[in-house]
PQR file with spaces between the fields and no chain letter, atoms N, CA, C, O and H, PARSE charges and radii, in Angstrom:
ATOM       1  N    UNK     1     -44.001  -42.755   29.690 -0.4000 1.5000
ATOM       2  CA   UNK     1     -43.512  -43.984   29.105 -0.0000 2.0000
ATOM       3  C    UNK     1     -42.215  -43.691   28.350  0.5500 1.7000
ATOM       4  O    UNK     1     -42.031  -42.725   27.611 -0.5500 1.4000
ATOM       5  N    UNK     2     -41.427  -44.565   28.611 -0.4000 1.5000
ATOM       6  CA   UNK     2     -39.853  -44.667   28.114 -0.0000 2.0000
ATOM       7  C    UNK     2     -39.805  -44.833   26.536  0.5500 1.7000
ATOM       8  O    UNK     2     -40.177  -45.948   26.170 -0.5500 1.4000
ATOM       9  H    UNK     2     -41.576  -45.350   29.211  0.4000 1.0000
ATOM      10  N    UNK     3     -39.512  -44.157   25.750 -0.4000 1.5000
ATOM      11  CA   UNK     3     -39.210  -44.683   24.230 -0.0000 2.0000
ATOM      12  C    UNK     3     -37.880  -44.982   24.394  0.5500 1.7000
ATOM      13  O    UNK     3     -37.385  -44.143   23.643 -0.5500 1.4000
ATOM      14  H    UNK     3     -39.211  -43.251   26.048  0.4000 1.0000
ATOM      15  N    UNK     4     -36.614  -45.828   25.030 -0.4000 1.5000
ATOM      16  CA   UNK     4     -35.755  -46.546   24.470 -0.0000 2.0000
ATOM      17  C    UNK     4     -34.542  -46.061   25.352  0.5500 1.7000
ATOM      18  O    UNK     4     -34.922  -45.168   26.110 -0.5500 1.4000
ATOM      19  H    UNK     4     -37.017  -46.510   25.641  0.4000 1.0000
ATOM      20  N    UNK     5     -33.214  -46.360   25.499 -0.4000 1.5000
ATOM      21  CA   UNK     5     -32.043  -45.701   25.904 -0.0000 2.0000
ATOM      22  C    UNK     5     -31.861  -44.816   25.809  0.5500 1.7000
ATOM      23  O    UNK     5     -32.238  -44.318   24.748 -0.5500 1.4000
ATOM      24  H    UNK     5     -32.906  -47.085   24.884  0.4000 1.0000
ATOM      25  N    UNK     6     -31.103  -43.847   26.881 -0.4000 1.5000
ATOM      26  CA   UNK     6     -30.630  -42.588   26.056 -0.0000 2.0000
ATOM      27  C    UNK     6     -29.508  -42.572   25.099  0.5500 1.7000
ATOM      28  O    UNK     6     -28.819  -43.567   24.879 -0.5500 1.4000
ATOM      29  H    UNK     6     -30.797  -44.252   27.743  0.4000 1.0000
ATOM      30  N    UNK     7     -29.330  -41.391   24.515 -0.4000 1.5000
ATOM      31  CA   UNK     7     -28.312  -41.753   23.240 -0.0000 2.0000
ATOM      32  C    UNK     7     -26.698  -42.028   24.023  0.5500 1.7000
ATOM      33  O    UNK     7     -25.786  -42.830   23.826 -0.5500 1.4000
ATOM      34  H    UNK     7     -29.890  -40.581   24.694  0.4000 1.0000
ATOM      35  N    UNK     8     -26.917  -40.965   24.930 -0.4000 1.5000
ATOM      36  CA   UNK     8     -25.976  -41.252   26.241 -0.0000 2.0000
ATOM      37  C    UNK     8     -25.430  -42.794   26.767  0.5500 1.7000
ATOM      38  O    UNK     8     -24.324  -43.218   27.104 -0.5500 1.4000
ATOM      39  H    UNK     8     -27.658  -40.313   25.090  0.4000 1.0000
ATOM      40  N    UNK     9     -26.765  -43.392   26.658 -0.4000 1.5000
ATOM      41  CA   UNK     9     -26.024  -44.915   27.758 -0.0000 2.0000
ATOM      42  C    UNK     9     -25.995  -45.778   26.551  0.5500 1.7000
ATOM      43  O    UNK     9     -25.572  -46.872   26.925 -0.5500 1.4000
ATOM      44  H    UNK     9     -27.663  -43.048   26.384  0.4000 1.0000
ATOM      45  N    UNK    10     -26.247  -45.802   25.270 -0.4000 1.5000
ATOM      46  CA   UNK    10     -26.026  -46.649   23.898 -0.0000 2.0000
ATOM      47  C    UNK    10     -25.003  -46.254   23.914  0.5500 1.7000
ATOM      48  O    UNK    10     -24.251  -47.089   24.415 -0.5500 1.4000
ATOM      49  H    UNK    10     -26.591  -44.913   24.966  0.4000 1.0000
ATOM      50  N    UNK    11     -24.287  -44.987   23.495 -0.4000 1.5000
ATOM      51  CA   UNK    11     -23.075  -44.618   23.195 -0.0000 2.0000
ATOM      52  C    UNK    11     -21.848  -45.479   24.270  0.5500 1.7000
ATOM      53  O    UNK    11     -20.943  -46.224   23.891 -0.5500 1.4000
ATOM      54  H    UNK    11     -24.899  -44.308   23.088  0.4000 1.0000
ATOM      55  N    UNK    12     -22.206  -45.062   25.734 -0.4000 1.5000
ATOM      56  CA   UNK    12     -21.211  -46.062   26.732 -0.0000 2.0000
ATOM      57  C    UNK    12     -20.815  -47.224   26.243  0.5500 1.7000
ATOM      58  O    UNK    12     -19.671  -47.556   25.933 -0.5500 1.4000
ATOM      59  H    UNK    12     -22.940  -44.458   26.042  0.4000 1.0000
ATOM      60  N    UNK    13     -22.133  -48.039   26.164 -0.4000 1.5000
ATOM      61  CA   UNK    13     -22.402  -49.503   26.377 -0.0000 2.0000
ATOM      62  C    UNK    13     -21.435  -49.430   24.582  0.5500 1.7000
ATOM      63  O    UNK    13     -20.245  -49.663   24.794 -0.5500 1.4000
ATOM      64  H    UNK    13     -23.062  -47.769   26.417  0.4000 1.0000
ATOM      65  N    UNK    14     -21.640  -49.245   23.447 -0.4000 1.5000
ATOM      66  CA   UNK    14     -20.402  -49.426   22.148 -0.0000 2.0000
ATOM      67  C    UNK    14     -19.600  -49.372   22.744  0.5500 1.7000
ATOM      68  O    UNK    14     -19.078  -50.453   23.020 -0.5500 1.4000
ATOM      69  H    UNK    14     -22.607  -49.056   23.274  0.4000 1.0000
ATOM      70  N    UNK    15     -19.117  -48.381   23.201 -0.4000 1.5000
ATOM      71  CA   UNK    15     -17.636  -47.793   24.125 -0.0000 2.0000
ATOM      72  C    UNK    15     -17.112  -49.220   24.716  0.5500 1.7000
ATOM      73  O    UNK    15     -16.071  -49.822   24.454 -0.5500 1.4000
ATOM      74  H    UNK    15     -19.541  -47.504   22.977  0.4000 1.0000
ATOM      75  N    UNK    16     -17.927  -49.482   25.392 -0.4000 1.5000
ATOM      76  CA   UNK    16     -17.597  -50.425   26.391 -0.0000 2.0000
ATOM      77  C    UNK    16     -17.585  -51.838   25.523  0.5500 1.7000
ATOM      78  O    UNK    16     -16.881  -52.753   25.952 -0.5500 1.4000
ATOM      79  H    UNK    16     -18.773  -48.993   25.605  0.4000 1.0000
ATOM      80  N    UNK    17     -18.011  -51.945   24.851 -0.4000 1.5000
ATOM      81  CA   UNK    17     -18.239  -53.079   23.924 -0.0000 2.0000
ATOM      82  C    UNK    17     -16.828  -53.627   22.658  0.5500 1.7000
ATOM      83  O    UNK    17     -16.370  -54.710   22.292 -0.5500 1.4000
ATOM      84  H    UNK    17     -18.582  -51.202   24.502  0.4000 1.0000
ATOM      85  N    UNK    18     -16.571  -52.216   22.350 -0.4000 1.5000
ATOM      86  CA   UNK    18     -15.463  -52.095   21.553 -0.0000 2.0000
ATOM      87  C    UNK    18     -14.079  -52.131   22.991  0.5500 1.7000
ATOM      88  O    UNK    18     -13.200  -52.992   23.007 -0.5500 1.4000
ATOM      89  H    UNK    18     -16.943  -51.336   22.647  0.4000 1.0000
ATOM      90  N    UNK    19     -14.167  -51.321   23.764 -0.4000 1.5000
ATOM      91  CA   UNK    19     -12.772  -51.761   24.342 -0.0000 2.0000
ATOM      92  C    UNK    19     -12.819  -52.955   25.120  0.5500 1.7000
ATOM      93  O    UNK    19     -11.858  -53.029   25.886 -0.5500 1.4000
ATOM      94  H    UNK    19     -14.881  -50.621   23.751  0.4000 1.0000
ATOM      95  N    UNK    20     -13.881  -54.239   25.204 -0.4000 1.5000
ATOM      96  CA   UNK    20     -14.177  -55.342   26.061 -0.0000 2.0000
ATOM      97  C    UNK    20     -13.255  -56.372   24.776  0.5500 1.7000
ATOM      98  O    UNK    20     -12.353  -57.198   24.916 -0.5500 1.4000
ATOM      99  H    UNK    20     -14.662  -54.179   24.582  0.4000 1.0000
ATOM     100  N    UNK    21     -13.966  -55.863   23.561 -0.4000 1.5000
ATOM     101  CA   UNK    21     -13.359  -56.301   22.187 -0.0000 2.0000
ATOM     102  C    UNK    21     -11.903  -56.439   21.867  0.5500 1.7000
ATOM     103  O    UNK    21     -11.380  -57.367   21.250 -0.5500 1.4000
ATOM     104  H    UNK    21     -14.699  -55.192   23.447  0.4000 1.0000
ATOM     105  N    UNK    22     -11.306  -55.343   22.392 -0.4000 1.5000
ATOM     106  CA   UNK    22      -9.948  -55.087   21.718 -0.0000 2.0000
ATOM     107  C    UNK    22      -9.209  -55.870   22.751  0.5500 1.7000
ATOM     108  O    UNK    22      -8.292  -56.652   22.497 -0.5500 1.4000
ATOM     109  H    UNK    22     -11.731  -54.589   22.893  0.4000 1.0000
ATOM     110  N    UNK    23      -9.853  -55.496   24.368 -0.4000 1.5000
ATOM     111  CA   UNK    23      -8.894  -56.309   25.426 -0.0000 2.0000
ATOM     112  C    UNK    23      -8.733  -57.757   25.457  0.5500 1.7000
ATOM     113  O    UNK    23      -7.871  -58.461   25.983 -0.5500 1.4000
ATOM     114  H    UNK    23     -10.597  -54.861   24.573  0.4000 1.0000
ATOM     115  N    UNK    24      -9.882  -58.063   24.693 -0.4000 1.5000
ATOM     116  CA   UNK    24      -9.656  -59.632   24.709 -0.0000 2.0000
ATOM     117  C    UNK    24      -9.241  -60.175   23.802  0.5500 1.7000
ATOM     118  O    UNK    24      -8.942  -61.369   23.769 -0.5500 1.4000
ATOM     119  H    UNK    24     -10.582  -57.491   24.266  0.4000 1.0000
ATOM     120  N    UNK    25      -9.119  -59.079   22.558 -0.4000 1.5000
ATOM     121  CA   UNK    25      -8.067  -59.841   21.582 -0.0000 2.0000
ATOM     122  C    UNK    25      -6.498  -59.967   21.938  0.5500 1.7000
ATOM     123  O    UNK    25      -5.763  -60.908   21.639 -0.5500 1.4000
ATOM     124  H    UNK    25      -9.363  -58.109   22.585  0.4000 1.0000
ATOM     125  N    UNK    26      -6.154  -58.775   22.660 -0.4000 1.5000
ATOM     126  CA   UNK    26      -4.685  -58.436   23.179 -0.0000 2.0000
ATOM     127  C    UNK    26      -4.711  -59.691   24.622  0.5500 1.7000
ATOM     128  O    UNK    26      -3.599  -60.072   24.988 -0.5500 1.4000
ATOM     129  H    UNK    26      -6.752  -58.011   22.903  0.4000 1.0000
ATOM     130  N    UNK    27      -5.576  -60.093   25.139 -0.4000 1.5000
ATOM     131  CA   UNK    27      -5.189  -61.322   26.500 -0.0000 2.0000
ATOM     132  C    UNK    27      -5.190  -62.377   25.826  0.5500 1.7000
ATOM     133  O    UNK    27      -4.295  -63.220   25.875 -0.5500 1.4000
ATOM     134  H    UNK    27      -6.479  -59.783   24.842  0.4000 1.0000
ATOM     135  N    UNK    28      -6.087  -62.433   25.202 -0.4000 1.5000
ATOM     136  CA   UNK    28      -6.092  -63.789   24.153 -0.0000 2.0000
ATOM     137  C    UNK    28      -5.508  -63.980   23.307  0.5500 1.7000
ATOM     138  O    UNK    28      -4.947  -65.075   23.287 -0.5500 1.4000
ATOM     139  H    UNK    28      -6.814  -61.748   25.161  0.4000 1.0000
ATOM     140  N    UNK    29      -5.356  -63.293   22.447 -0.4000 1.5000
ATOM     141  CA   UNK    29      -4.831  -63.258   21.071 -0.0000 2.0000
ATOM     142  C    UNK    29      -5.060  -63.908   20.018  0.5500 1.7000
ATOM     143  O    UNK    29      -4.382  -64.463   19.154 -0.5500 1.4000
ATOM     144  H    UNK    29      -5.813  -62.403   22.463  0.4000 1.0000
ATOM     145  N    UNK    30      -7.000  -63.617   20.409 -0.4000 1.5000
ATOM     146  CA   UNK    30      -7.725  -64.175   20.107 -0.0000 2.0000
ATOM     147  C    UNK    30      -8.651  -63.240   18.776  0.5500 1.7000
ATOM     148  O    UNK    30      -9.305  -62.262   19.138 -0.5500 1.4000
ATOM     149  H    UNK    30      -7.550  -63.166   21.112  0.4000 1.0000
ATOM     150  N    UNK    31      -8.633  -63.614   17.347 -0.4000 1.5000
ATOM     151  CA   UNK    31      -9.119  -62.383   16.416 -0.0000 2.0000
ATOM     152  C    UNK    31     -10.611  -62.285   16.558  0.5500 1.7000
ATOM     153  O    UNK    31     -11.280  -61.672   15.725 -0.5500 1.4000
ATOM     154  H    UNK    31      -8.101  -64.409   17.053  0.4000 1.0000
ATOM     155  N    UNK    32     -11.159  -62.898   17.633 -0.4000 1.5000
ATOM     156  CA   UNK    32     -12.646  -62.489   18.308 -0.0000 2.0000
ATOM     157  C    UNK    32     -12.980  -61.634   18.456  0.5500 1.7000
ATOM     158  O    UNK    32     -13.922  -61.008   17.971 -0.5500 1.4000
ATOM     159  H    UNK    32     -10.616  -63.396   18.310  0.4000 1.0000
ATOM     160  N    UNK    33     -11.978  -61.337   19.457 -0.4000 1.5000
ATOM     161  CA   UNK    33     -12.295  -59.793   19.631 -0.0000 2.0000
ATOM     162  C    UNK    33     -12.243  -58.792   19.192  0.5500 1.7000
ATOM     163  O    UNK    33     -12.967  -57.944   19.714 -0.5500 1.4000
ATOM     164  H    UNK    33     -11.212  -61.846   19.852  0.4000 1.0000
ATOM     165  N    UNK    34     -11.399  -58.390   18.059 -0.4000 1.5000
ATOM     166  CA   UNK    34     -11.345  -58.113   16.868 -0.0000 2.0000
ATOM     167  C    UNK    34     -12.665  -57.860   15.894  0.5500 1.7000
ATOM     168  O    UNK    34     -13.061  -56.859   15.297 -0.5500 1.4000
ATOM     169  H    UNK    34     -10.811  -59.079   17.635  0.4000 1.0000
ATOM     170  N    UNK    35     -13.186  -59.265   16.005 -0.4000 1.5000
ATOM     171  CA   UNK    35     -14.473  -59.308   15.276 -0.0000 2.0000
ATOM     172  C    UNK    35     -15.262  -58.536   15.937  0.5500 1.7000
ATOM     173  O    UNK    35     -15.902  -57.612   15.437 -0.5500 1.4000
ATOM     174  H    UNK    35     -12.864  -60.078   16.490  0.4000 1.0000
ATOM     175  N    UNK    36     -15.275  -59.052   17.790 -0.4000 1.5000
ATOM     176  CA   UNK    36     -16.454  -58.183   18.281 -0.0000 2.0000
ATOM     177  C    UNK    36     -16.516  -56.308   18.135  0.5500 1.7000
ATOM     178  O    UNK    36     -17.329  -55.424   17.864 -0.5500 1.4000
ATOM     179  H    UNK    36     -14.754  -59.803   18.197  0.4000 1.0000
ATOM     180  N    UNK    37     -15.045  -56.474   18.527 -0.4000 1.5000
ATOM     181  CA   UNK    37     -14.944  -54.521   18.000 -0.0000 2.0000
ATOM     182  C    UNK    37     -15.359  -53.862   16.955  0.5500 1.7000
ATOM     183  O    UNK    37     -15.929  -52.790   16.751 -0.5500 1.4000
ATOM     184  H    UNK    37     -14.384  -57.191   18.747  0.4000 1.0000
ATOM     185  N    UNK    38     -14.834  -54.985   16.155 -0.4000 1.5000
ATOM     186  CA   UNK    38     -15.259  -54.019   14.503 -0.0000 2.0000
ATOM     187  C    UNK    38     -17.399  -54.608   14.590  0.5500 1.7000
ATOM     188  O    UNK    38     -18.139  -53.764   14.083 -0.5500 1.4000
ATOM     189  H    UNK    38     -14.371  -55.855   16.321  0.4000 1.0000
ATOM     190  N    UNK    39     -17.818  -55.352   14.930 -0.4000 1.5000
ATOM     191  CA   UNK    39     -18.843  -55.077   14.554 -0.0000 2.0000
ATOM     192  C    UNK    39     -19.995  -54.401   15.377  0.5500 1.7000
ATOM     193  O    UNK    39     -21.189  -54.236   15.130 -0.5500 1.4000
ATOM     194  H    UNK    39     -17.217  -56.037   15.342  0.4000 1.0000
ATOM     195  N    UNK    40     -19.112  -54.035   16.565 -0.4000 1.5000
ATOM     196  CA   UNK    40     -19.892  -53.414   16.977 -0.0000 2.0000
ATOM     197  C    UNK    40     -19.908  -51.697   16.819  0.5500 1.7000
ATOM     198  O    UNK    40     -20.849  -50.916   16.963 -0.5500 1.4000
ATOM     199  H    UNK    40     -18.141  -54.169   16.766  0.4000 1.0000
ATOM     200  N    UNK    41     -18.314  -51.414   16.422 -0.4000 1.5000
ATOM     201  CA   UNK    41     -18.259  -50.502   15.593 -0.0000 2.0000
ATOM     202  C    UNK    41     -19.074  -49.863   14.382  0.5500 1.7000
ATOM     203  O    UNK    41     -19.548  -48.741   14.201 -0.5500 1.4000
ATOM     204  H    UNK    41     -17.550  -52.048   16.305  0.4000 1.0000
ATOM     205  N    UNK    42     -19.042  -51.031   13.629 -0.4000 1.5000
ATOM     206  CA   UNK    42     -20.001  -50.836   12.492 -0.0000 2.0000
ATOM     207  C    UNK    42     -20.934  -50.606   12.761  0.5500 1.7000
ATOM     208  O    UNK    42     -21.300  -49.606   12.142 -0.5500 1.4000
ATOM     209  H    UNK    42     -18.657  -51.942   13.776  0.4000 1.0000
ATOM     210  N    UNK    43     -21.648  -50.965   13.394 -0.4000 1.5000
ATOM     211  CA   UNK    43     -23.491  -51.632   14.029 -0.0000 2.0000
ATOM     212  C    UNK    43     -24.174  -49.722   14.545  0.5500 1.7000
ATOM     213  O    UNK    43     -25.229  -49.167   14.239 -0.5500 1.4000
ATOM     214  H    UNK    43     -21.351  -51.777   13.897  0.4000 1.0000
ATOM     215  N    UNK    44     -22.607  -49.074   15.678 -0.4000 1.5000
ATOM     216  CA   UNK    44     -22.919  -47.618   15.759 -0.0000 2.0000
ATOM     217  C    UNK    44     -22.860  -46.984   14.603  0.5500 1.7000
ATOM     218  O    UNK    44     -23.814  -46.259   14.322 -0.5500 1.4000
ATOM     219  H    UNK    44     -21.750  -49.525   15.927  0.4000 1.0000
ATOM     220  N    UNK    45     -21.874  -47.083   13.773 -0.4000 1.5000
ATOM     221  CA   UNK    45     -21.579  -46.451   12.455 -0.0000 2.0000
ATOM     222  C    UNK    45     -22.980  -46.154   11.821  0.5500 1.7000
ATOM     223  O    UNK    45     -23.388  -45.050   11.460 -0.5500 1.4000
ATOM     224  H    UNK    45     -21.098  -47.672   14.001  0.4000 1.0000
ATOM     225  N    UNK    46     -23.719  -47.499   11.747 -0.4000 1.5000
ATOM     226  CA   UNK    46     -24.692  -47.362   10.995 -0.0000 2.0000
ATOM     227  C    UNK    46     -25.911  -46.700   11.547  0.5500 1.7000
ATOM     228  O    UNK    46     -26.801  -45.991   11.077 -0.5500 1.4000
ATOM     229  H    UNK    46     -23.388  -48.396   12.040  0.4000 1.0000
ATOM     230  N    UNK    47     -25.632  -47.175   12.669 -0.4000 1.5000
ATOM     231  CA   UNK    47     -27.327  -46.497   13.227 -0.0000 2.0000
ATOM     232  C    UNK    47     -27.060  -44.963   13.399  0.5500 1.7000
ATOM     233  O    UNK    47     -28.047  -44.265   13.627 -0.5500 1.4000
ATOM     234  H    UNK    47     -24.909  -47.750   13.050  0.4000 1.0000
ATOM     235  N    UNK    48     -25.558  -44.230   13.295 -0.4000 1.5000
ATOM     236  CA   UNK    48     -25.412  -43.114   13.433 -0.0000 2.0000
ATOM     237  C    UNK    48     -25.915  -42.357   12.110  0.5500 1.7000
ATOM     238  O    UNK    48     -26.552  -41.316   11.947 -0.5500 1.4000
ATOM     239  H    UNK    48     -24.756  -44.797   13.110  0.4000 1.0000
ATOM     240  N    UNK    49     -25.325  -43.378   11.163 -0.4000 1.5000
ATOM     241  CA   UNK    49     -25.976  -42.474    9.769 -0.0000 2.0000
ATOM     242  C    UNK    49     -27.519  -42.514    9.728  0.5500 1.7000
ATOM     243  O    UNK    49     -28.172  -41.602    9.221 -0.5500 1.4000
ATOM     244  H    UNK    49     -24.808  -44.223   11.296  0.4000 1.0000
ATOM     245  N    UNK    50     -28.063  -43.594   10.275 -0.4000 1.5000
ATOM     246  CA   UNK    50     -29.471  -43.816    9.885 -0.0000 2.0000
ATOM     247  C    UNK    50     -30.376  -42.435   10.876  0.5500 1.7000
ATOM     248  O    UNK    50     -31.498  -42.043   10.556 -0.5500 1.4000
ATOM     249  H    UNK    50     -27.533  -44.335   10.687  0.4000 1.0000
ATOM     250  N    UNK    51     -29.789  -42.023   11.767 -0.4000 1.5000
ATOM     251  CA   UNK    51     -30.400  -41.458   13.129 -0.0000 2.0000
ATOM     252  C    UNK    51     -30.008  -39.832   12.410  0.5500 1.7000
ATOM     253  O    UNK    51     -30.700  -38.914   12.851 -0.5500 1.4000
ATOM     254  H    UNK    51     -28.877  -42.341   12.028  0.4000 1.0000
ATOM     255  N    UNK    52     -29.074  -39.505   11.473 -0.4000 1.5000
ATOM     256  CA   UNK    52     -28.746  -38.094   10.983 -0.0000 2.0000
ATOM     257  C    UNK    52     -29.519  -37.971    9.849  0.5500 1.7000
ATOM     258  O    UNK    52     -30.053  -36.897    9.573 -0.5500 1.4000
ATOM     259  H    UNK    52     -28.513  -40.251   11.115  0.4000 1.0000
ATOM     260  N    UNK    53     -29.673  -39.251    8.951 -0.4000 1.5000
ATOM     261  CA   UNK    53     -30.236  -39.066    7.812 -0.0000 2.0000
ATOM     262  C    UNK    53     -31.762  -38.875    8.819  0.5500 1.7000
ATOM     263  O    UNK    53     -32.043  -37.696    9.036 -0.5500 1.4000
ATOM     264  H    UNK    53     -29.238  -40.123    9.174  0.4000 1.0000
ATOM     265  N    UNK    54     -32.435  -39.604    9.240 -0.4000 1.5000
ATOM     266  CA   UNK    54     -33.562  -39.711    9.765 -0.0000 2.0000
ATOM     267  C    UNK    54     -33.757  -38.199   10.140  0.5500 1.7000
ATOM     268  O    UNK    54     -34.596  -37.560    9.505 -0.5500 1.4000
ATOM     269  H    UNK    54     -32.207  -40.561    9.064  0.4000 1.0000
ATOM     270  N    UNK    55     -32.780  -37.372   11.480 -0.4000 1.5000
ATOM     271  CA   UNK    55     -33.228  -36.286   11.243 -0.0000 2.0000
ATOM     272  C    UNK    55     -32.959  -35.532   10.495  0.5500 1.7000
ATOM     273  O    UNK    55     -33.678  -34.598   10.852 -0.5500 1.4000
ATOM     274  H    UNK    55     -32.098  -37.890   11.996  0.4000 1.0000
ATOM     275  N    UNK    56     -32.259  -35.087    9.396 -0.4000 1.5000
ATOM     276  CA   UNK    56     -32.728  -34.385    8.916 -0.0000 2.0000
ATOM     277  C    UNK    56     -33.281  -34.218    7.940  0.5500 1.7000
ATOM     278  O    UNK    56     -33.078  -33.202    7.275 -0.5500 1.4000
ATOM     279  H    UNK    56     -31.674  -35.845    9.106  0.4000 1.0000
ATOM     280  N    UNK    57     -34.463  -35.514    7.428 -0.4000 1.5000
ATOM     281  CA   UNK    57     -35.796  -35.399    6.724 -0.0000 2.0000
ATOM     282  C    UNK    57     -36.552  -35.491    6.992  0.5500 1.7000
ATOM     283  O    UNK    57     -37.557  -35.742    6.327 -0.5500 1.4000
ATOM     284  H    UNK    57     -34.628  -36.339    7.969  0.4000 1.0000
ATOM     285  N    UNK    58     -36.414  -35.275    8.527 -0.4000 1.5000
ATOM     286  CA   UNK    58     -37.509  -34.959    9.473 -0.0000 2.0000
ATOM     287  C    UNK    58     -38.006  -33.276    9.545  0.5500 1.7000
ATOM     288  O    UNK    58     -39.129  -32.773    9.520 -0.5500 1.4000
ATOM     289  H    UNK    58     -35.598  -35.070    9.067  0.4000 1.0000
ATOM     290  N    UNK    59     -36.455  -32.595    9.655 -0.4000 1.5000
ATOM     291  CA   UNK    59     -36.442  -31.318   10.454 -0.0000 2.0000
ATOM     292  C    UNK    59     -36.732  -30.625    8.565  0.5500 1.7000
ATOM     293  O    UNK    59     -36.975  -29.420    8.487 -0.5500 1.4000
ATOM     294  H    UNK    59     -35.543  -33.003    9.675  0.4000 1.0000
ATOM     295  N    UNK    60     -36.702  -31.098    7.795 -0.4000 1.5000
ATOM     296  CA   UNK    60     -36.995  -30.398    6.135 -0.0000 2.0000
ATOM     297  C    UNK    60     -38.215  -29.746    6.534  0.5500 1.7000
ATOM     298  O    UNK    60     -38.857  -29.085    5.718 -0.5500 1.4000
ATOM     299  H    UNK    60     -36.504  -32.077    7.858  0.4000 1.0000
């Protein structure tokens, strides 16, 4: 049984999320996309700290 994405295809899919973000602010010129970049930026940001803190008060 699957516990979840790999960290591998989450990481893409931000990737892909943030430059879907930036391109459509630059065709549009539209500060959407903008928004969508930065929060999806953030959104990894955070789960990155939560996933380091997590391990290592795990591995203590």
């Amino acid at each position: 049984m699957s516990r979840g994405p790999s960290r591998g295809a989450v990481r893409h899919a931000a990737l892909a999320l943030i430059l879907i973000g930036v391109a459509w602010h630059f065709w549009r010129g539209s500060p959407a996309g903008l928004v969508l970049a930065a929060t999806v930026l953030a959104a990894h940001g955070v789960a990155a700290a939560l996933g380091y803190w997590w391990l290592r008060r795990r591995l203590r």
